[in-house]
N, C-alpha and C positions, 0 to 999 in steps of 0.2 A: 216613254210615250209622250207624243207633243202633244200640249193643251190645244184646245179650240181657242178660236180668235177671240180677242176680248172687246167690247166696248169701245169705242172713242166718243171722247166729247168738247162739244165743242168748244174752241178756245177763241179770243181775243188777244190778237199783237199787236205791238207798234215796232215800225221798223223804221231804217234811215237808206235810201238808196245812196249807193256809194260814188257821186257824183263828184264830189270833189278825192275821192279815196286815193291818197299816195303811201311812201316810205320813205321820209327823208330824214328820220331820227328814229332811237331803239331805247325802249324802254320795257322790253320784253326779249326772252331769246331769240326769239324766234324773228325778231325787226332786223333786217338788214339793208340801208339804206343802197347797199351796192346792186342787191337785185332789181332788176325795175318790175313796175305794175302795169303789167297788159290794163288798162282803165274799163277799154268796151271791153273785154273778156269777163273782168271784174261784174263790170253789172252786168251784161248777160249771165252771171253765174248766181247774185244777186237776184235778179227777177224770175230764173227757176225756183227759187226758193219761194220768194213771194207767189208765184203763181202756183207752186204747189199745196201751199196751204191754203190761198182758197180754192183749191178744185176739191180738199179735203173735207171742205165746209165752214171753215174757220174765218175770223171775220180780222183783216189784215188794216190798220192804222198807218197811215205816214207821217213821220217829223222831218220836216222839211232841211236840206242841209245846210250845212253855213260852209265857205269857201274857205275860211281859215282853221276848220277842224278837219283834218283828213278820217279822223277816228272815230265820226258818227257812226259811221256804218255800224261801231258795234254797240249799236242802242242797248242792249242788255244792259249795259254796265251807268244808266244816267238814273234810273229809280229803282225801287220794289213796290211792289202794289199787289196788299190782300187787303180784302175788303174793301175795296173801293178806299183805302187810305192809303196813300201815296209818303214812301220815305224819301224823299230827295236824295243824290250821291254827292259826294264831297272826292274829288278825285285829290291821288296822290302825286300827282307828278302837272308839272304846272301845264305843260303840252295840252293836257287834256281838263282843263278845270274851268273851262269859258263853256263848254257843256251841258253841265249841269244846271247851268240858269237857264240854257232854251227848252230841256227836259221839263221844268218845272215851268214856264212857260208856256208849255204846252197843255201839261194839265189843268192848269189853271182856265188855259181857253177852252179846251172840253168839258169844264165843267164839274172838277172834282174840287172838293171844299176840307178836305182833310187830307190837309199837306203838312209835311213835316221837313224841314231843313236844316239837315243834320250838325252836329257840331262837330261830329268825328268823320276820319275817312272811312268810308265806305264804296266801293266801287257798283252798287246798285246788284243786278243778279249774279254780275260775275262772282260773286261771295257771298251772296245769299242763295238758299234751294230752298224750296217750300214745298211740305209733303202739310196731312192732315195734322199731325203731331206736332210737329217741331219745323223751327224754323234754322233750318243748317247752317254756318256763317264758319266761313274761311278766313284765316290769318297767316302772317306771315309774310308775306309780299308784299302786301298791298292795302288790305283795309286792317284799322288798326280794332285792337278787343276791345275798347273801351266803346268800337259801335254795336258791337252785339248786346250790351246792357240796354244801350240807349234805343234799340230796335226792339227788344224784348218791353220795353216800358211803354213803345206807341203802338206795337202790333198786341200786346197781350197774348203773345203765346211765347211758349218757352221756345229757349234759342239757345243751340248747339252746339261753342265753338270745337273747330278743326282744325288743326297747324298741317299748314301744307311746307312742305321742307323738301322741294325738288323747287328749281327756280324754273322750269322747264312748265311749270303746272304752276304760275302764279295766281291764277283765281280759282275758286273754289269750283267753279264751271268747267275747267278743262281735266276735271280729276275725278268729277261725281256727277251725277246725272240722276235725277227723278224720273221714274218708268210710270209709274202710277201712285199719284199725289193722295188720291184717296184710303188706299190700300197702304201706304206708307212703303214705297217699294222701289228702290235706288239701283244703280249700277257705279260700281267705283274701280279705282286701279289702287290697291293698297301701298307701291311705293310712293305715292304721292304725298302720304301724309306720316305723321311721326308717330311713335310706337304708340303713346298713350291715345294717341289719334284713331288709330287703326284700330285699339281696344274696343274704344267706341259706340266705332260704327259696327264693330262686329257684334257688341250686347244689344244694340239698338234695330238691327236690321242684320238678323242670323242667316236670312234666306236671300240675301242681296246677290246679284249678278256681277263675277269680281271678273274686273277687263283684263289682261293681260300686258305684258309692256309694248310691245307691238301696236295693238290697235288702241293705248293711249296715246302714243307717240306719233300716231296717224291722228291725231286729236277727236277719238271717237268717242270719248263721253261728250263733247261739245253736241249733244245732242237736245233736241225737245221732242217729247210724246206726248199724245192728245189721249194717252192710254191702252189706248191700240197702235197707231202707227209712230213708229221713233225715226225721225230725220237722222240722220247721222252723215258723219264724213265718210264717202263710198269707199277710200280705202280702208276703213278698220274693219274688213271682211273679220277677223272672229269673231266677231260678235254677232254677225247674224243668224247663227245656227242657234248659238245658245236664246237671244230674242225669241225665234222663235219656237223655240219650247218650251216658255212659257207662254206663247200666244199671243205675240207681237209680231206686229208687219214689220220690217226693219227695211226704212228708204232711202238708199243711199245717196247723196247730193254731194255734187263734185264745187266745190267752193276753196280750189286752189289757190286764187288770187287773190282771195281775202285770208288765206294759213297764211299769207307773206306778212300780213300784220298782225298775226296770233290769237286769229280766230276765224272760228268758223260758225255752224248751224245756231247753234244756242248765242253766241256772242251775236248774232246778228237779229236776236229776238228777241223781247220783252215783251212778259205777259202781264194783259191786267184785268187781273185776277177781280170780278164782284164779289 
């Protein structure tokens, strides 16, 4: 029997229009410098997103791009932000490590006063997921364990780690998905992560929504939910039946030109979180 709709509430983003967005180097599967990037396609695909969250109600942020990062666009990955405390990202790979000081740049000129500037890599939400409990932190690729200590020390909530061991699902974001942050209630694709991993999440969240390899591989946990409505990538059709039985709207958004840099919905938003 399908549940009745649930709740949504409101959220705050920041995003990067993908003005400069190319592929000309691969530091991900999924990057290949051969394919080219439709640009207008790109941010027409981009500004459906942006325009659908705020027709949702949601109050949408912009960080202005810079011409020598092609990989703003996936704002996700420059902070974390609960509580209005802001953890800087330390990126792994040099391509993208001139980033992280306009993220934090940015904060600073909005007006946030507890900031933190990590000493470990951290790739910002792409490895972190925040529910009410715990704060989820992926490794393995990309951010190293010794930031999950150091995020558990400035955030004050326990923190999760996950070993992600598919290099296809290098951040902790293309593999698991927070449905409702309150409720403490996830979606994951269990080959993503390693045995002791998968343990886990399964003592932690028994009633979790498990993806399939199909609509992980359409990159459909890359998604965000306001608690009711989950953006997701429109091809990872299985999951919308199951979404909605438990009482989620499930929006599909076609953001093709941004999978050519290995990301989608979620990779292309950062919340920040009061």
């Amino acid at each position: 029997m399908r549940s009745s709709l649930r709740d949504a509430s409101p959220r705050r983003y920041l995003m990067c229009p993908p003005v400069h967005f190319k592929v000309t180097y691969s530091i991900n599967p999924w990057m290949d410098p051969a394919k080219p990037v439709d640009l207008p396609l790109a941010l027409t695909q981009w500004e459906d997103l942006r325009d659908r969250y705020r027709a949702l109600g949601h109050t949408v942020e912009l960080l202005e791009p810079q011409p020598d990062l092609p990989d703003m666009v996936y704002a996700a990955n420059g902070a974390t932000v609960i509580d209005d405390r802001v953890l800087g990202a330390r990126f792994a790979h040099p391509e993208r490590e001139a980033e992280a000081a306009v993220h934090l740049a940015w904060f600073r000129a909005a007006g946030y006063t507890e900031i933190h500037e990590p000493l470990h890599i951290n790739e910002g939400e792409g490895d972190f997921a925040v529910t009410s409990s715990y704060v989820l932190a992926g490794r393995g690729f990309r951010s190293s364990p010794l930031s999950h200590d150091e995020a558990q020390e400035f955030f004050g909530r326990p923190v999760i780690g996950l070993e992600l061991v598919d290099p296809r699902y290098y951040h902790l974001d293309t593999a698991l998905s927070v449905l409702d942050d309150a409720a403490d209630e996830i979606m994951y694709y269990p080959g993503a992560f390693s045995p002791g991993s998968r343990k886990v999440l399964q003592r932690l969240f028994p009633d979790a929504l498990i993806a399939e390899e199909r609509d992980a591989a359409a990159l459909g946990l890359n998604a965000v939910s306001d608690g009711r409505h989950v953006l997701l990538p429109q091809a990872a059709v299985g999951l919308y039946e199951p979404l909605r039985d438990r009482g989620f709207e499930p929006l599909g958004m076609d953001l093709g030109e941004l999978l050519k840099g290995g990301g989608s919905v979620k990779c292309c938003t950062q919340e920040l979180r009061p």
